[in-house]
VMD Tcl script that builds the backbone (N, CA, C; Angstrom):
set m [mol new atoms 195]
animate dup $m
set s [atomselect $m all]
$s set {name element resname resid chain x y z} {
  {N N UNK 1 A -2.294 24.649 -26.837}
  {CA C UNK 1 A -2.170 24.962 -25.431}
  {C C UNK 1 A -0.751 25.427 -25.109}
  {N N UNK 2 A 0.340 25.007 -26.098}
  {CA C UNK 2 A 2.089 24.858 -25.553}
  {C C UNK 2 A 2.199 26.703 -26.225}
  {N N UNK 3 A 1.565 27.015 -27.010}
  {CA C UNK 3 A 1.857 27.825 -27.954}
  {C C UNK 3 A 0.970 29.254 -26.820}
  {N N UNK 4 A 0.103 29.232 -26.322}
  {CA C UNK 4 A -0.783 30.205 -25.169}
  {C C UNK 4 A 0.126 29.928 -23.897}
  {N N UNK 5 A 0.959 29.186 -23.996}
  {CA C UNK 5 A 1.276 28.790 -22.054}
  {C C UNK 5 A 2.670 29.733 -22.569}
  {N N UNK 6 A 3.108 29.616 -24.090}
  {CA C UNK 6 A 4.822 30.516 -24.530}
  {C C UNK 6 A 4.102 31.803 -24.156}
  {N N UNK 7 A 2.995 32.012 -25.212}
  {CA C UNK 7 A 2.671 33.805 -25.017}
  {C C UNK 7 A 2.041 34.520 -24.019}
  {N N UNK 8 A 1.935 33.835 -22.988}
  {CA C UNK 8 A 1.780 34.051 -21.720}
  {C C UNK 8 A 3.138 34.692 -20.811}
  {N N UNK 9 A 3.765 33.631 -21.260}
  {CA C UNK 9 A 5.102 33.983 -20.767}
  {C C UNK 9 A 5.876 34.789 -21.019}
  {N N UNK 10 A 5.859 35.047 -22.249}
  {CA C UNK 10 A 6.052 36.226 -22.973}
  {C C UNK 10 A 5.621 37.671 -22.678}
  {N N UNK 11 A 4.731 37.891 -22.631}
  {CA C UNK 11 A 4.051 38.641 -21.969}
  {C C UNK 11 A 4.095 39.260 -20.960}
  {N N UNK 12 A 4.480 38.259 -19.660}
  {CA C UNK 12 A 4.954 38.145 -18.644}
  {C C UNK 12 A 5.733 39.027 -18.290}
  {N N UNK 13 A 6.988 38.587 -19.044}
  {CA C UNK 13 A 8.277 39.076 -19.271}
  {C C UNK 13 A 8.071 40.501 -19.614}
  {N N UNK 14 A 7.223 40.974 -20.306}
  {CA C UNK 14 A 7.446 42.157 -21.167}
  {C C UNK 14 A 6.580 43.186 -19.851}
  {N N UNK 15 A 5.711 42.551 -19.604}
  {CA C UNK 15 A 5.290 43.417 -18.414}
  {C C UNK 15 A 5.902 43.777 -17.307}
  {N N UNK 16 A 6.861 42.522 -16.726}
  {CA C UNK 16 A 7.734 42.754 -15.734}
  {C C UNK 16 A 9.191 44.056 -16.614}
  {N N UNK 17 A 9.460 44.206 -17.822}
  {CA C UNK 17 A 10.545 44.849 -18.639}
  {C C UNK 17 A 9.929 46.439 -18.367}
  {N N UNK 18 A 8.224 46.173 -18.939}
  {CA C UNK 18 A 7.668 47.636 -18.632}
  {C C UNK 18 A 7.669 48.336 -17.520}
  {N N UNK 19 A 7.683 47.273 -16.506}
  {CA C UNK 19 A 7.881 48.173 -15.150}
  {C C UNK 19 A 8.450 48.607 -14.193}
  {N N UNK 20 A 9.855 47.686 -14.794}
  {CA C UNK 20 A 11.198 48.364 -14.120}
  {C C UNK 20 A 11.481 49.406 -14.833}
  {N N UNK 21 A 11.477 49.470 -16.304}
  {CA C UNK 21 A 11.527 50.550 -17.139}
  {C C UNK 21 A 11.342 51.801 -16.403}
  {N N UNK 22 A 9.820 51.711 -16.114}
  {CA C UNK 22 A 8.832 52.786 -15.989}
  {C C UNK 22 A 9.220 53.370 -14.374}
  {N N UNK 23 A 9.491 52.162 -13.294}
  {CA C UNK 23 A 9.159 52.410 -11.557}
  {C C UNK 23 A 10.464 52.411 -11.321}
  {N N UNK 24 A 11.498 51.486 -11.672}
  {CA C UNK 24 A 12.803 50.864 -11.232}
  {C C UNK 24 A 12.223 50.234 -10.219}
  {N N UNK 25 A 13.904 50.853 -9.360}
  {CA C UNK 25 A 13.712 50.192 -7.966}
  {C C UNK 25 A 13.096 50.966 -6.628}
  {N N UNK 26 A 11.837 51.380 -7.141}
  {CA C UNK 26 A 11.190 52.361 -6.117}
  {C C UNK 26 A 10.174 51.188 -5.168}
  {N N UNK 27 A 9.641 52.019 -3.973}
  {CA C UNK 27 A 8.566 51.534 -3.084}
  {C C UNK 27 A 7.290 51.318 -4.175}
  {N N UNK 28 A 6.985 52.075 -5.066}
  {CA C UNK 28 A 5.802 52.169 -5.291}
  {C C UNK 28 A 5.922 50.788 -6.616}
  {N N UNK 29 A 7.189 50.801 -7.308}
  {CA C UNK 29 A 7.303 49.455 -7.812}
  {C C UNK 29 A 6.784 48.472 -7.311}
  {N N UNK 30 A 7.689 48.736 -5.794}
  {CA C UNK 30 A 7.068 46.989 -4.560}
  {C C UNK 30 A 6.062 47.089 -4.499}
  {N N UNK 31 A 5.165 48.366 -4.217}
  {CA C UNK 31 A 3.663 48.006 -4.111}
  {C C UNK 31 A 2.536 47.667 -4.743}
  {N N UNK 32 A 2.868 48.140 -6.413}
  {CA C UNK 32 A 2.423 47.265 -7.380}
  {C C UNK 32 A 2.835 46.040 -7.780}
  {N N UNK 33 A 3.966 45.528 -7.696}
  {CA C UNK 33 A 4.191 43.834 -7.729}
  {C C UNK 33 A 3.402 43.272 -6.822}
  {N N UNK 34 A 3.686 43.926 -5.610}
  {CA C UNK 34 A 2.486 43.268 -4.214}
  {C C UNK 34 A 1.067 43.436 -4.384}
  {N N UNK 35 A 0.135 44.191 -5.352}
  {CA C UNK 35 A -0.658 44.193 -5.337}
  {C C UNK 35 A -1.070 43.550 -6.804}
  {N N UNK 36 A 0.016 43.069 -7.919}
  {CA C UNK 36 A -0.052 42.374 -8.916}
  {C C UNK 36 A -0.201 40.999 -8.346}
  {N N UNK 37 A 0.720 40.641 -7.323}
  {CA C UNK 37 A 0.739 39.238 -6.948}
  {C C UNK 37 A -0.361 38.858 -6.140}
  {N N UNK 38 A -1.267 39.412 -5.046}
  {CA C UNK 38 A -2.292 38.600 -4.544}
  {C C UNK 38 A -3.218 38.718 -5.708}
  {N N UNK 39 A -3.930 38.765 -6.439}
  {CA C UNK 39 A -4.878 38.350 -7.241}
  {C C UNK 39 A -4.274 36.837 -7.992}
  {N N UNK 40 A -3.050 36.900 -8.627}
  {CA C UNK 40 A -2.154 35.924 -9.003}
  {C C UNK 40 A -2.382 34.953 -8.463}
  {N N UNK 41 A -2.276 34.893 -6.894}
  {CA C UNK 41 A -1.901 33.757 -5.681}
  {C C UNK 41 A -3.278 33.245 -5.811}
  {N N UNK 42 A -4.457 33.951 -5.613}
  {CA C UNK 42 A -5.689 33.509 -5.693}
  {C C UNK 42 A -6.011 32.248 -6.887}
  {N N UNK 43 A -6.224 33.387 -8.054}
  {CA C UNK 43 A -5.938 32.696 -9.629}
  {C C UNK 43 A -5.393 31.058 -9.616}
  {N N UNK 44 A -4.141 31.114 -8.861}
  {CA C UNK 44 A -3.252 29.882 -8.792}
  {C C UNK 44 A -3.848 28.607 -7.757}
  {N N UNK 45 A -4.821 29.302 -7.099}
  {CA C UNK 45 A -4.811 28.246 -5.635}
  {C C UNK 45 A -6.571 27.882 -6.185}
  {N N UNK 46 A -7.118 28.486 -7.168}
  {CA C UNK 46 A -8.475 28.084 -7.670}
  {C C UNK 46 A -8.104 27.619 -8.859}
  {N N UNK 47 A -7.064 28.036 -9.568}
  {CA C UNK 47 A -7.002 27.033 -10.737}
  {C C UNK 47 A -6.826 25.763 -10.912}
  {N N UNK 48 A -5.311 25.638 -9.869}
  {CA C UNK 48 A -4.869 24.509 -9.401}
  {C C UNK 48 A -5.342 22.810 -8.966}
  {N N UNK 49 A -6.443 23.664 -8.295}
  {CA C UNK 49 A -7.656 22.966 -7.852}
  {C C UNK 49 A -7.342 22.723 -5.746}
  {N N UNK 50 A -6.424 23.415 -5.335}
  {CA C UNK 50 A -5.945 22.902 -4.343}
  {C C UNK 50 A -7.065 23.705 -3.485}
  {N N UNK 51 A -8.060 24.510 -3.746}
  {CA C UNK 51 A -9.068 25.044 -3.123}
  {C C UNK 51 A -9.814 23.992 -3.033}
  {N N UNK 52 A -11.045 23.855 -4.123}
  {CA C UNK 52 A -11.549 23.059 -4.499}
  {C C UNK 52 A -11.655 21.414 -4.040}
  {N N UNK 53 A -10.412 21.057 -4.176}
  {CA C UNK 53 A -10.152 19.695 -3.848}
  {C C UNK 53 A -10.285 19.247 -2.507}
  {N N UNK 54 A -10.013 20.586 -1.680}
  {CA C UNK 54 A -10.546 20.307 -0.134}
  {C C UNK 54 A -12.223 20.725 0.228}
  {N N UNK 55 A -12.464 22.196 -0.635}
  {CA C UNK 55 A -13.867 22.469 -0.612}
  {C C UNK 55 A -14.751 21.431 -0.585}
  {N N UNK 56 A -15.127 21.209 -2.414}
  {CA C UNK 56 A -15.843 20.566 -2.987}
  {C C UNK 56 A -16.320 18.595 -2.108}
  {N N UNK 57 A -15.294 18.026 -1.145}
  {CA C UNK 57 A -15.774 17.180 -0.137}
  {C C UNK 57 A -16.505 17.921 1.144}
  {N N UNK 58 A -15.654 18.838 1.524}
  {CA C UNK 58 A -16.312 19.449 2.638}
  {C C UNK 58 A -17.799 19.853 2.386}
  {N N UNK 59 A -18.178 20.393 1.298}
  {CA C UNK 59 A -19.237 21.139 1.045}
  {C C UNK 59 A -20.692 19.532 0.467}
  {N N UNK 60 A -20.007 19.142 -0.056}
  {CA C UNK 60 A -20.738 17.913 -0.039}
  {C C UNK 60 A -21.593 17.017 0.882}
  {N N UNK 61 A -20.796 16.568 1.991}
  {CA C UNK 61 A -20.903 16.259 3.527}
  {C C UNK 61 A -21.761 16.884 4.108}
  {N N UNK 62 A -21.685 18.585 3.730}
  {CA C UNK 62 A -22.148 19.379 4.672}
  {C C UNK 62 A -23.671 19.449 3.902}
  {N N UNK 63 A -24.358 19.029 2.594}
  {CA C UNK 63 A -25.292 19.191 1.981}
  {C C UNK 63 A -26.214 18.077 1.853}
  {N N UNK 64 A -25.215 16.900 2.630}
  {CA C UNK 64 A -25.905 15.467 2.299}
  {C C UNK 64 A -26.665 15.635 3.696}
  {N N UNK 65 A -25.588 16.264 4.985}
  {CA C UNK 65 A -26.525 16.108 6.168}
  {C C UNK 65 A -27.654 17.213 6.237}
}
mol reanalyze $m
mol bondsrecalc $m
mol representation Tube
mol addrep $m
């Protein structure tokens, strides 16, 4: 798991290297980081479980009545 969570990161890195490379410091850079990052934010807030953890009671409650 320690060894996928490095090459992740790795990765990471190399993608963020590719695209200053490629965009710099343009608008259209910002608008692909901004459109890299909401899928991300999602990813993070369902992985996390911090969706879920409020869902999964609510939805319960709502199936028992």
């Amino acid at each position: 798991m320690t060894g996928m969570l490095f090459i992740s990161r790795i990765l990471g890195v190399a993608r963020d290297a590719l695209l200053t490379a490629l965009l710099g410091a343009t608008p259209a850079a910002d608008a692909l980081r901004a459109a890299l990052k909401i899928p991300a934010t999602i990813r993070d807030l369902l992985s996390e479980g911090a969706i879920s953890a409020a869902f999964i009671p609510a939805h319960q409650d709502q199936k028992i009545r």
